[in-house]
TORKEDO-826118 format. One line per 4 residues: number of its first residue (from 1); their letters; for each residue x, y, z of N, C-alpha, C, O. Coordinates in Angstrom, 2 decimals. Layout:
residues N
NUM	A	X,Y,Z,X,Y,Z,X,Y,Z,X,Y,Z  ...
end
This chain:
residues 190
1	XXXX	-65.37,-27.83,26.51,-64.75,-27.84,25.21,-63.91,-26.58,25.02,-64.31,-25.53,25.53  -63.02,-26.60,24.49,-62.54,-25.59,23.70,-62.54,-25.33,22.93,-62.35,-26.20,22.08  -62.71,-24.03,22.51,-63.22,-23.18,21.08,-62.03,-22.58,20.11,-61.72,-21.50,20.62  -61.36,-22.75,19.13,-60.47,-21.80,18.13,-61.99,-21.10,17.25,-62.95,-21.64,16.71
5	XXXX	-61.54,-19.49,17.50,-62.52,-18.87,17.31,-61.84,-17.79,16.25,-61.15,-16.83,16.61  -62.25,-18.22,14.55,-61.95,-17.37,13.51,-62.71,-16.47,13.18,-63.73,-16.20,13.82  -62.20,-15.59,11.69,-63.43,-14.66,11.44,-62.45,-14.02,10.21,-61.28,-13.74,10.45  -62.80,-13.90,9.40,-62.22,-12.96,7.95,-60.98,-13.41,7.35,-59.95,-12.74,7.34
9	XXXX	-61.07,-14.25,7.00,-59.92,-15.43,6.44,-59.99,-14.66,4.73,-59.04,-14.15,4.14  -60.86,-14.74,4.43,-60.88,-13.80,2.92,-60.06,-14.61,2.22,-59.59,-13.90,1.33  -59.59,-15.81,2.12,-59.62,-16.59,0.72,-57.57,-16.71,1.08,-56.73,-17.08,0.26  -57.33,-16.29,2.41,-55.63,-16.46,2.03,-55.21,-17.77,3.18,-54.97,-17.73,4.38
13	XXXX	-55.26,-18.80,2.28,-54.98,-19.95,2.59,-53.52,-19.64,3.83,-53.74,-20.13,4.94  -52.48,-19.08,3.72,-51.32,-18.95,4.37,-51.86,-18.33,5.61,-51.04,-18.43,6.51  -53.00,-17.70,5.99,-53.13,-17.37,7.41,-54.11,-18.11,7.80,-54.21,-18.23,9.02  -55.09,-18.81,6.94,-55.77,-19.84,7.82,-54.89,-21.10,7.95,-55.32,-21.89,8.79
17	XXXX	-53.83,-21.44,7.37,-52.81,-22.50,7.71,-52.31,-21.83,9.03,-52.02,-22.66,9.89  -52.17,-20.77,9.32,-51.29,-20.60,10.51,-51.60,-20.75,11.72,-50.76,-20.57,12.60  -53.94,-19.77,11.48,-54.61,-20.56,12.14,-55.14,-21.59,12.49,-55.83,-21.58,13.51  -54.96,-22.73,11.75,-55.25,-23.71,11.93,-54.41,-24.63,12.99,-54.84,-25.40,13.85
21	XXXX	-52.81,-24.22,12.59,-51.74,-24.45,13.66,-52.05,-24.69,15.02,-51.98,-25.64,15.80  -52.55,-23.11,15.07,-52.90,-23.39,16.83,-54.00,-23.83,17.08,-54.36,-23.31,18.14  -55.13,-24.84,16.52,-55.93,-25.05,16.73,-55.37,-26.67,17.20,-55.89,-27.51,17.93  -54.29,-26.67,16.53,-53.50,-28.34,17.14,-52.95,-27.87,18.11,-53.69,-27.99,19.09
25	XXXX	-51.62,-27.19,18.44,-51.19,-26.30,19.50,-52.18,-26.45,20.61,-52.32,-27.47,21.28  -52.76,-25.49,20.72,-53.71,-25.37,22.06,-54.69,-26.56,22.06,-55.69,-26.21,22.68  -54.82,-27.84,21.60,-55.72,-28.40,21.98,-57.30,-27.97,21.61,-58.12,-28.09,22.52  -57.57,-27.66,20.82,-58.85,-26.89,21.07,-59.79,-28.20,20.33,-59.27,-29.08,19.65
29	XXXX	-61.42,-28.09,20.64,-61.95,-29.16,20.11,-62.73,-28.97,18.63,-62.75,-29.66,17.61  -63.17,-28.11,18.89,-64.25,-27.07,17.86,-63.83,-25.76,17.47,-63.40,-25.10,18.41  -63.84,-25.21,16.39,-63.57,-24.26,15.49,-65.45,-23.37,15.46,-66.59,-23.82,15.32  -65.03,-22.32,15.61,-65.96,-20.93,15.26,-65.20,-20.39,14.51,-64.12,-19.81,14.69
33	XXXX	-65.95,-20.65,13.44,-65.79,-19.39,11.96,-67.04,-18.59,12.00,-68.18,-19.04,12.13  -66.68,-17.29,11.86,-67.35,-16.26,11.82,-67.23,-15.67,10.81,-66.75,-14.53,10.89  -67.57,-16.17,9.59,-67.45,-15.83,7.77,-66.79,-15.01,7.66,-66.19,-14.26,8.43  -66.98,-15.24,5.70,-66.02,-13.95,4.82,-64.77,-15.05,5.11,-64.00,-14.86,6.04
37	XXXX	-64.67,-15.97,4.41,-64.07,-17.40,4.48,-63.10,-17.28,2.98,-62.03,-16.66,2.94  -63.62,-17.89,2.00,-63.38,-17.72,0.75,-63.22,-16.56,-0.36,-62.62,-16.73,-1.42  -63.73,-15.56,-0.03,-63.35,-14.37,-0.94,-63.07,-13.37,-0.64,-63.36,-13.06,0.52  -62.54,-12.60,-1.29,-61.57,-10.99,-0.55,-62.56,-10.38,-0.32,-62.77,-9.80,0.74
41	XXXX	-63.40,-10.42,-1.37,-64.73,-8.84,-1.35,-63.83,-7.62,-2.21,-62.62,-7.40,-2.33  -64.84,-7.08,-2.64,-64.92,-5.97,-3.82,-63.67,-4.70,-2.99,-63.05,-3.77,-3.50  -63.71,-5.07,-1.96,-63.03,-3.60,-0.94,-61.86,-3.90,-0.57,-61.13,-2.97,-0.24  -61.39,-5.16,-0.51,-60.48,-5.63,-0.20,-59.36,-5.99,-0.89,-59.53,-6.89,-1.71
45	XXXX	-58.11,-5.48,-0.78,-57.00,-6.07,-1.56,-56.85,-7.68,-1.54,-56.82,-8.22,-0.43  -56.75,-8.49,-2.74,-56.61,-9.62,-2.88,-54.91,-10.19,-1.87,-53.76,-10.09,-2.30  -55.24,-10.59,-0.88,-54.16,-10.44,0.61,-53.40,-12.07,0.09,-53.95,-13.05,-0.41  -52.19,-11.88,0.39,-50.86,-12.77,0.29,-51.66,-14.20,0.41,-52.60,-14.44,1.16
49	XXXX	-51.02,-15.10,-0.55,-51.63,-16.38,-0.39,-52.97,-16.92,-0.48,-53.38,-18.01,-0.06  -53.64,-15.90,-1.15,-54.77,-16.05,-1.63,-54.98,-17.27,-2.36,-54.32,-17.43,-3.39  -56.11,-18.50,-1.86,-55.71,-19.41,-2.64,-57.45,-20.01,-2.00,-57.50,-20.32,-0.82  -58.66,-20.11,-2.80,-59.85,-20.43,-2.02,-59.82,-22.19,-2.05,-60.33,-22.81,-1.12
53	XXXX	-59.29,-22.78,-3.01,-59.57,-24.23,-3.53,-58.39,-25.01,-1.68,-58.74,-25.95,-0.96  -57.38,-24.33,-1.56,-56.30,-24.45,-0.74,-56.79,-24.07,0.62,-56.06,-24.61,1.46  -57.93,-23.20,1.30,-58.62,-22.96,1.79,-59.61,-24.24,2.01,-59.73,-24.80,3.10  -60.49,-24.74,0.50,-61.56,-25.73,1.15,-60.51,-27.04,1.62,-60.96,-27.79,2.49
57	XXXX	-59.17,-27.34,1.08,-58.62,-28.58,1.82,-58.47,-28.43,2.86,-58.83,-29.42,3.49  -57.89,-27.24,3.80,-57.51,-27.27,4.91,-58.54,-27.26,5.91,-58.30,-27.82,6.98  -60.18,-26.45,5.63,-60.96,-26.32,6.07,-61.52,-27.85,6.72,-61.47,-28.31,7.86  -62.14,-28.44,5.32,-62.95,-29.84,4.85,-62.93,-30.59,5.84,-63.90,-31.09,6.40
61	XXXX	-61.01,-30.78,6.30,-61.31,-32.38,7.18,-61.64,-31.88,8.84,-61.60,-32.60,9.83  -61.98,-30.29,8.77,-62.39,-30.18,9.73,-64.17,-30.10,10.44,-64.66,-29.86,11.55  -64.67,-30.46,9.12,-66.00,-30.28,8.99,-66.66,-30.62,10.47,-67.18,-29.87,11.31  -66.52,-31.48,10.46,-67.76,-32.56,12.00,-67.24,-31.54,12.86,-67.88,-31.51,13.90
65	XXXX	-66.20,-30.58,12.82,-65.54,-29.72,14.07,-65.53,-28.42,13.82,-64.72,-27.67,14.36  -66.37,-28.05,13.05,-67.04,-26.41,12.51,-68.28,-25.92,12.81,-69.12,-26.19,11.96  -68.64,-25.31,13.71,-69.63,-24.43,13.54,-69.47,-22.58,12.55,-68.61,-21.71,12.70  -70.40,-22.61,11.81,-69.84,-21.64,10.93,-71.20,-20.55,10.76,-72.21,-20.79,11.42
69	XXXX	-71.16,-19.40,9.89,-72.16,-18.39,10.12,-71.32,-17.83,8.46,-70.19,-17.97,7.99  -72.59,-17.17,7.98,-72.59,-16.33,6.79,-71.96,-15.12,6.91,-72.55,-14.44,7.74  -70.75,-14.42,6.31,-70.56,-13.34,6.37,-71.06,-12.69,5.48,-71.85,-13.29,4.76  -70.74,-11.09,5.17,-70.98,-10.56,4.25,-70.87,-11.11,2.77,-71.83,-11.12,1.99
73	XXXX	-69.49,-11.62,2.43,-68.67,-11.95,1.51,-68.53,-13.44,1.05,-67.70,-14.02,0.35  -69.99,-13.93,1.93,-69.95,-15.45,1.60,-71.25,-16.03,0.60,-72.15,-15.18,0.60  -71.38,-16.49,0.27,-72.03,-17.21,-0.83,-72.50,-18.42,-0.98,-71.77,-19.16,-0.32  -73.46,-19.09,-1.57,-74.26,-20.25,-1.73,-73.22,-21.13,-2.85,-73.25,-22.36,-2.94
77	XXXX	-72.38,-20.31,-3.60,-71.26,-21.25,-3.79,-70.07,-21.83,-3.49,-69.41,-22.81,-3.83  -70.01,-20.60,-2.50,-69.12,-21.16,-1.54,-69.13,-22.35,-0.20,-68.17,-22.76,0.44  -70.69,-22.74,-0.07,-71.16,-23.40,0.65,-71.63,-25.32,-0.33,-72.03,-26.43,0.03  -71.27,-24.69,-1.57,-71.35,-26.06,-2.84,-69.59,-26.33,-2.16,-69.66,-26.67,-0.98
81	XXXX	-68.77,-26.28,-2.45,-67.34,-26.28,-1.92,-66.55,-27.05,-0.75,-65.74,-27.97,-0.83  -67.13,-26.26,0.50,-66.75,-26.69,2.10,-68.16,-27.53,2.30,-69.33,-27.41,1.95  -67.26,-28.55,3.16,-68.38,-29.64,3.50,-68.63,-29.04,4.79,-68.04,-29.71,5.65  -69.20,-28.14,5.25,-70.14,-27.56,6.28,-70.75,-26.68,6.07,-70.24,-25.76,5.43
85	XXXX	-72.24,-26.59,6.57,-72.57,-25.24,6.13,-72.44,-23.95,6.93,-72.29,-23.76,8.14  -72.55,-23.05,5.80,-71.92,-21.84,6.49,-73.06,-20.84,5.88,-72.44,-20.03,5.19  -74.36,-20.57,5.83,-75.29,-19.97,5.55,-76.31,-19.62,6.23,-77.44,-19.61,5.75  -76.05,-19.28,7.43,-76.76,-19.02,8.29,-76.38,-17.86,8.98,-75.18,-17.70,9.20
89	XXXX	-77.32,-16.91,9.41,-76.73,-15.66,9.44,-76.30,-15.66,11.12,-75.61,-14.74,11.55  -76.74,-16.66,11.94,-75.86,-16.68,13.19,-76.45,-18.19,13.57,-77.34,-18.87,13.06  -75.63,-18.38,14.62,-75.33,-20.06,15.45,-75.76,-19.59,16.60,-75.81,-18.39,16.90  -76.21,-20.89,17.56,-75.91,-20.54,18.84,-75.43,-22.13,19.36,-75.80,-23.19,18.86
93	XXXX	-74.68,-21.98,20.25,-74.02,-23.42,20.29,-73.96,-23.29,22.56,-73.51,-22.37,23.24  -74.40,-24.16,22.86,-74.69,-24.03,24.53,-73.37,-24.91,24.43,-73.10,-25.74,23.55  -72.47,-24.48,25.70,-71.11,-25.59,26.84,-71.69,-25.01,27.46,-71.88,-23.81,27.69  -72.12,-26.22,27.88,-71.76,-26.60,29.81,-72.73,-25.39,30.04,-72.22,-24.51,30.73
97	XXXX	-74.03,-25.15,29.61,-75.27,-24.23,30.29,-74.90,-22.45,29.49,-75.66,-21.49,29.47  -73.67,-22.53,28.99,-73.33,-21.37,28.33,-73.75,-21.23,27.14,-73.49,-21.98,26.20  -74.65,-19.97,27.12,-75.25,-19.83,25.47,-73.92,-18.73,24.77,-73.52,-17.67,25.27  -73.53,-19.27,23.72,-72.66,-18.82,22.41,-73.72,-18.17,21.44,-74.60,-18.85,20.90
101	XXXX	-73.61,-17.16,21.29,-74.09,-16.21,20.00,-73.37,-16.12,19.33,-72.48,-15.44,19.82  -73.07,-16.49,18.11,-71.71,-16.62,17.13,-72.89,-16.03,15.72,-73.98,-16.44,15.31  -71.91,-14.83,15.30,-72.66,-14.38,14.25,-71.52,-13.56,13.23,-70.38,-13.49,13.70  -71.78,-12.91,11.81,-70.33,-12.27,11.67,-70.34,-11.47,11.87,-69.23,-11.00,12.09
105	XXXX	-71.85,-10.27,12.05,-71.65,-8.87,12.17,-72.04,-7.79,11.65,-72.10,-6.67,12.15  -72.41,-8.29,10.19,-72.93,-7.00,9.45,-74.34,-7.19,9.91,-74.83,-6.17,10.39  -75.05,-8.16,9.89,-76.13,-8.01,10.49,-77.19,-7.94,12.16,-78.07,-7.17,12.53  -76.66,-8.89,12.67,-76.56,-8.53,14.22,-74.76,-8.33,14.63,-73.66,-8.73,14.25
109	XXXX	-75.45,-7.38,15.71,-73.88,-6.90,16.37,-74.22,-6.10,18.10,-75.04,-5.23,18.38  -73.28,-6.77,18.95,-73.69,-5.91,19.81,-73.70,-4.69,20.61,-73.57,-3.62,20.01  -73.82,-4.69,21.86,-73.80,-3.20,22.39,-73.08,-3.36,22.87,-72.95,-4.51,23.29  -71.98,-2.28,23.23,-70.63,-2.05,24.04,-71.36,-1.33,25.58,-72.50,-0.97,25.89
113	XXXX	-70.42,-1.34,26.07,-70.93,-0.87,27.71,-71.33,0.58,27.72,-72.05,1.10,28.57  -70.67,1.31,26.43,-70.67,2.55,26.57,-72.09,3.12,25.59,-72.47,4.25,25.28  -72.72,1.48,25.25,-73.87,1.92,25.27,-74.27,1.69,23.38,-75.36,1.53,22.84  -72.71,1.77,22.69,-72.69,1.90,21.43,-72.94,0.72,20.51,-72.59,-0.45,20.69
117	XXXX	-73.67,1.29,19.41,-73.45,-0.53,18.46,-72.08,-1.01,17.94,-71.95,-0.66,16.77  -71.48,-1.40,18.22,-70.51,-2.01,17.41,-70.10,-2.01,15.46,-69.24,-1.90,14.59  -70.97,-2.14,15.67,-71.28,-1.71,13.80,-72.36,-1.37,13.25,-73.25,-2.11,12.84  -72.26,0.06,13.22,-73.46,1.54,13.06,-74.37,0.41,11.56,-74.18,-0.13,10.47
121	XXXX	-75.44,0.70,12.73,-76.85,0.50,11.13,-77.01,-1.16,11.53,-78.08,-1.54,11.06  -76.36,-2.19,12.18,-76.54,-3.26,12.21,-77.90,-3.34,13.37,-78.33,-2.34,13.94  -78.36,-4.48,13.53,-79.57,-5.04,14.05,-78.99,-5.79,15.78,-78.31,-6.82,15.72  -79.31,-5.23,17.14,-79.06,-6.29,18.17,-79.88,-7.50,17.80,-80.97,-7.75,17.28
125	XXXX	-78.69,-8.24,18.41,-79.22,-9.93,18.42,-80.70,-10.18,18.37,-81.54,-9.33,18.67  -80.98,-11.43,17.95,-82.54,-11.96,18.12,-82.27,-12.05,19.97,-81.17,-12.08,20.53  -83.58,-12.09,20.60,-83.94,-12.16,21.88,-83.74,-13.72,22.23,-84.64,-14.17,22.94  -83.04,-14.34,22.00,-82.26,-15.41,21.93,-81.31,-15.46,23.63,-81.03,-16.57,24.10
129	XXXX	-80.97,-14.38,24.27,-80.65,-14.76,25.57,-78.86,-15.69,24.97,-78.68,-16.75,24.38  -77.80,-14.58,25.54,-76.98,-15.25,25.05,-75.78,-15.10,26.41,-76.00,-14.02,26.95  -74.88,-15.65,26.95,-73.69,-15.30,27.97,-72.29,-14.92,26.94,-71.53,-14.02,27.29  -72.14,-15.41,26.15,-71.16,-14.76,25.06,-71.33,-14.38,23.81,-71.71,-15.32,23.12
133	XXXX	-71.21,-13.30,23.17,-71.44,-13.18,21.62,-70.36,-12.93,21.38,-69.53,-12.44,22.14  -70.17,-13.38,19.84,-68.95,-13.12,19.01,-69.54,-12.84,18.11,-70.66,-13.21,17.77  -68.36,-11.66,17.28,-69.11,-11.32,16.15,-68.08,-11.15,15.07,-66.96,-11.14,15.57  -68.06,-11.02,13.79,-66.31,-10.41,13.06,-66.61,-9.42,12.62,-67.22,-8.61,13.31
137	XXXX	-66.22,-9.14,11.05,-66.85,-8.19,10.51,-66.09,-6.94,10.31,-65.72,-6.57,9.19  -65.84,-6.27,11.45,-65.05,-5.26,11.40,-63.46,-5.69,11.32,-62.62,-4.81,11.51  -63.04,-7.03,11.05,-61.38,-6.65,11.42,-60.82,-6.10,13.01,-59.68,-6.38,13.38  -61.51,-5.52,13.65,-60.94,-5.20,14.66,-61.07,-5.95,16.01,-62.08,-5.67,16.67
141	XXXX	-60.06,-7.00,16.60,-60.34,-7.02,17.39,-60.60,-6.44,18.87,-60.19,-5.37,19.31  -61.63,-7.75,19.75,-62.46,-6.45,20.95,-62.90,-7.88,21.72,-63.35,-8.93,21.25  -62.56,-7.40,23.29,-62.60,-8.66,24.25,-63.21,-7.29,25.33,-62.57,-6.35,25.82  -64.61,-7.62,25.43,-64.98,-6.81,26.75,-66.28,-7.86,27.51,-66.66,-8.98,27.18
145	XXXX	-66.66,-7.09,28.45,-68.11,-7.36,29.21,-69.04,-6.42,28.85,-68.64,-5.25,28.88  -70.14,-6.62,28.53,-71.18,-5.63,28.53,-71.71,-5.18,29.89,-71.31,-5.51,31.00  -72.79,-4.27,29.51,-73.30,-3.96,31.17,-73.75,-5.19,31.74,-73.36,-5.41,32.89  -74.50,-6.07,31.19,-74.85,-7.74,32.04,-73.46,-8.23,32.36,-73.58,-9.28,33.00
149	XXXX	-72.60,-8.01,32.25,-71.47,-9.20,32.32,-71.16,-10.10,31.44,-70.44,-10.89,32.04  -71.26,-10.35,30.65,-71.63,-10.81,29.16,-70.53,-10.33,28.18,-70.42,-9.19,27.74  -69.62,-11.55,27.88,-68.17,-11.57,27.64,-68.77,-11.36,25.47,-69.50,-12.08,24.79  -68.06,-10.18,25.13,-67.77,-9.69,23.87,-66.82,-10.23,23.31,-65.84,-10.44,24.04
153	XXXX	-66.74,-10.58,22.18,-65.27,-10.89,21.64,-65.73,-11.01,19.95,-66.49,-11.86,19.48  -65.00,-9.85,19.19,-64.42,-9.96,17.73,-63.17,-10.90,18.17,-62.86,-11.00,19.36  -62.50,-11.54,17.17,-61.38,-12.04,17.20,-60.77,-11.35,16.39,-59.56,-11.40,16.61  -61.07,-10.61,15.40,-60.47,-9.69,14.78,-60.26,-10.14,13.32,-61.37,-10.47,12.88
157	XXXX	-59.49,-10.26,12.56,-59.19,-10.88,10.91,-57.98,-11.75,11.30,-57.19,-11.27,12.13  -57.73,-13.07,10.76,-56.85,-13.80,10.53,-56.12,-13.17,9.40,-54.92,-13.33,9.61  -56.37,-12.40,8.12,-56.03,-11.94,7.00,-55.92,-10.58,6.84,-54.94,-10.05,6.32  -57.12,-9.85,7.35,-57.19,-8.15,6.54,-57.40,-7.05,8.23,-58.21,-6.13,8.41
161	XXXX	-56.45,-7.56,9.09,-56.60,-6.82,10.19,-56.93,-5.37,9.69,-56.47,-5.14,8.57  -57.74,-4.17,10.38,-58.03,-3.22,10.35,-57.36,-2.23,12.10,-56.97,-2.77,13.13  -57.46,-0.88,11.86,-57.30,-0.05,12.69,-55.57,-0.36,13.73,-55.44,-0.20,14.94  -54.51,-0.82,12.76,-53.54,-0.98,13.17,-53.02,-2.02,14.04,-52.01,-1.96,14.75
165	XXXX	-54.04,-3.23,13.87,-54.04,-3.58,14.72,-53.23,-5.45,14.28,-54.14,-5.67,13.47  -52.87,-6.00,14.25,-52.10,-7.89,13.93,-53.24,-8.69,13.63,-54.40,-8.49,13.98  -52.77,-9.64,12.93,-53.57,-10.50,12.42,-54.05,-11.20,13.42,-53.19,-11.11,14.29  -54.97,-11.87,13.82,-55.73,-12.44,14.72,-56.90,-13.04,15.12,-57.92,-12.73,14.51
169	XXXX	-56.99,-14.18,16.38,-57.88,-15.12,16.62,-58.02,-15.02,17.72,-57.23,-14.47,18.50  -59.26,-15.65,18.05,-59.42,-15.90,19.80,-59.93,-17.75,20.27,-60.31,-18.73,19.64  -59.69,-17.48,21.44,-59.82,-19.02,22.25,-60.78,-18.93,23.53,-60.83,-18.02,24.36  -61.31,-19.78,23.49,-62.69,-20.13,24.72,-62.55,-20.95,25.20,-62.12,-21.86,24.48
173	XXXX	-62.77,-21.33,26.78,-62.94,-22.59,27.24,-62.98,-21.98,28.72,-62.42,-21.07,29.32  -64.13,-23.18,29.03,-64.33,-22.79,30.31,-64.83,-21.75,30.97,-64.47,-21.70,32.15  -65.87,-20.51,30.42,-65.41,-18.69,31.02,-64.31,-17.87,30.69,-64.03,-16.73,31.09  -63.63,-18.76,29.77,-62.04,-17.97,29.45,-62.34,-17.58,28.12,-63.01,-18.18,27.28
177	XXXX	-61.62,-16.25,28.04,-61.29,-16.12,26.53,-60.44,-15.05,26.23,-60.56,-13.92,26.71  -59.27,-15.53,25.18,-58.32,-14.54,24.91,-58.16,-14.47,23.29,-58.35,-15.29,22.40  -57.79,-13.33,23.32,-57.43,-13.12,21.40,-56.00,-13.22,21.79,-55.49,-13.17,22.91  -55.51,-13.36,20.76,-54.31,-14.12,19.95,-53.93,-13.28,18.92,-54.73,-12.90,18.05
181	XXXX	-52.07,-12.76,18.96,-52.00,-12.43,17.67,-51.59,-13.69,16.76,-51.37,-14.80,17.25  -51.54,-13.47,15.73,-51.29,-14.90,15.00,-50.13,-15.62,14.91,-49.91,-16.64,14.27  -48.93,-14.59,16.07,-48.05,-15.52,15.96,-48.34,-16.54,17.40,-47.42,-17.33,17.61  -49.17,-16.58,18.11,-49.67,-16.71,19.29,-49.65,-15.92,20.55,-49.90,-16.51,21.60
185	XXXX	-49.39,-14.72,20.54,-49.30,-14.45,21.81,-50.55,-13.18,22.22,-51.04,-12.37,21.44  -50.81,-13.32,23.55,-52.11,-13.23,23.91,-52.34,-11.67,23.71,-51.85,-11.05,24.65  -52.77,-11.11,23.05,-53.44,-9.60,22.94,-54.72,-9.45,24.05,-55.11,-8.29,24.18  -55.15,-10.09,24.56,-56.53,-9.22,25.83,-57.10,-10.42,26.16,-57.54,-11.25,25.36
189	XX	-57.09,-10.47,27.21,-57.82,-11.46,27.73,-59.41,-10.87,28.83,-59.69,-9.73,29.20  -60.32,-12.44,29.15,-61.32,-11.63,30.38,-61.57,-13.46,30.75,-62.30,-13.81,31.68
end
């Protein structure tokens, strides 16, 4: 299968339309949202095209083709809304013998090679045994291996990129995976 792999959409309908684009584009089968879907959050500038109702249409008819996870900024009413649920503080979804850790981040997050948490004060994964984790959260995207070999990937924000970095998504299939800036073109691959 192939994966379109989101994360921090924050309520602006005009960049999850754009992401959604390439989710026809590339063929992909299944969508990973990695919350913080519907609302800016208290910290966040209310970002261009902010529109949550315009958000659940585009989302909705993708339901049967969402796996989704709780972000910080998500809510039990926001889950009355989108016909999938998205309240769960991580997924794990197996292709083809490959375990997916899909989570958003503030609460589990993982270790970088250099040993570091990814997002200071957060919790490593449940002992769950995973070959890829994704996580959002920070805005920043990050495509590495850990010391196991064990493929990392933020996709970064579709909406509120952080640390200078383009709006952005990533794609899976097969052992592959690349982030995407949002006009499509490939920022890091492994």
């Amino acid at each position: 299968m192939k994966y379109l792999i989101i994360s921090d959409i924050h309520g602006s309908a005009t960049d999850c339309a754009t992401a959604l684009s390439h989710y026809e584009r590339m063929g992909c089968d299944m969508i990973v949202c990695l919350g913080d879907i519907l609302y800016h959050g208290p910290r966040n500038p209310i970002p261009k095209g902010y529109d949550s109702n315009a958000i659940c249409a585009l989302l909705n008819p993708y339901a049967d083709r969402i796996v989704s996870c709780r972000g910080n900024c998500d809510c039990e009413v926001c889950e009355m809304v989108l016909d999938f649920p998205l309240m769960s503080d991580y997924n794990m979804i197996v292709d083809n013998g490959v375990k997916i850790f899909a989570t958003h981040g503030h609460i589990y997050s993982p270790t970088l090679p250099d040993g570091s948490q990814t997002v200071p004060g957060s919790n490593p994964p449940p002992k769950t045994g995973f070959d890829i984790f994704l996580y959002g959260h920070t805005h920043i995207p990050v495509l590495t291996r850990d010391a196991c070999g064990r493929i990392i990937c933020n996709p970064g924000s579709t909406t509120l990129p952080k640390g200078g970095f383009p709006k952005s998504f990533a794609v899976y299939e097969d052992g592959k995976m690349a982030v995407y800036d949002l006009e499509g073109n490939v920022m890091m691959a492994v």
